[in-house]
C-alpha positions in Angstrom: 22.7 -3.1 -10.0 19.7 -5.3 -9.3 20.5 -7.4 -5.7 18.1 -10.1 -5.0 19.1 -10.7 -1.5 17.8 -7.0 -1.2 14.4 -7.5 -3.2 14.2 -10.5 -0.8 14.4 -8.8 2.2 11.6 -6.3 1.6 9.2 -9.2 1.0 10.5 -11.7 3.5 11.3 -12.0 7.1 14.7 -13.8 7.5 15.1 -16.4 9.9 18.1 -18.7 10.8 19.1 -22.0 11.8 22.3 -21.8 13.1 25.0 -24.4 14.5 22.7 -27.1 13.7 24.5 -30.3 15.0 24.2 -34.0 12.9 26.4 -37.2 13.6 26.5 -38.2 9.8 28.4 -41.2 8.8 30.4 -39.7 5.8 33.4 -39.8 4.2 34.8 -41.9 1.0 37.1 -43.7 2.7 36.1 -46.6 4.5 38.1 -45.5 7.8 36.4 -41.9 7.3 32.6 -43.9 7.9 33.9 -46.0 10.7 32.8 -43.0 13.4 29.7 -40.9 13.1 31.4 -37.1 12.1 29.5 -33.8 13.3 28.2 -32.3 10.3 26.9 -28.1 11.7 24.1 -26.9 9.5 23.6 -23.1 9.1 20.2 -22.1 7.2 19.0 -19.2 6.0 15.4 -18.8 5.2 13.2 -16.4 3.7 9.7 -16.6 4.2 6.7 -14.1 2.8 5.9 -11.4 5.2 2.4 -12.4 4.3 2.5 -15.9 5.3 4.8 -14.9 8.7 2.8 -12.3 10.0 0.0 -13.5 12.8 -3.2 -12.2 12.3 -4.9 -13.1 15.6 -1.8 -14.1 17.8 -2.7 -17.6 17.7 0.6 -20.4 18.1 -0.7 -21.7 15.0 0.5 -18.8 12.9 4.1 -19.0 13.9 6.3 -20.8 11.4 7.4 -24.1 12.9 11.0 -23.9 13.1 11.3 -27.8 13.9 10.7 -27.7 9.9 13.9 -26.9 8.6 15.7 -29.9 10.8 13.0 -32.2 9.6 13.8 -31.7 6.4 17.8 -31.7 7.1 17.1 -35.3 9.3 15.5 -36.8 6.5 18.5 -35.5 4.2 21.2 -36.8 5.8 
């Protein structure tokens, strides 16, 4: 049996988001979007080794984490 998750792993580092905190107004009730509710985020990530790994230890080759809770922000 064939796991991706595996295949991924041997090609990708794995990085995490974790306990990401939003106040989302939500709900479909009206009462439910009267308050802002906490909404917790948990991403998982795979990203090419190839496009991870730092060549010449410069900042600029580290993946910018603030990424993933751009994208969540402009989600929600």
């Amino acid at each position: 049996m064939h796991d991706p998750l595996f295949a991924l792993a041997l090609k990708c580092r794995r990085l995490f988001l974790r306990n990401h905190v939003v106040l989302m107004h939500i709900g479909a009730h009206a009462f439910e979007k009267v308050a802002a509710q906490r909404v917790v985020f948990n991403v998982e990530l795979y990203v090419p080794l190839a496009r991870t790994t730092p060549q010449q230890d410069q900042l600029s080759e580290v993946l910018d984490y603030d990424m993933v809770r751009d994208v969540i922000a402009r989600h929600v």
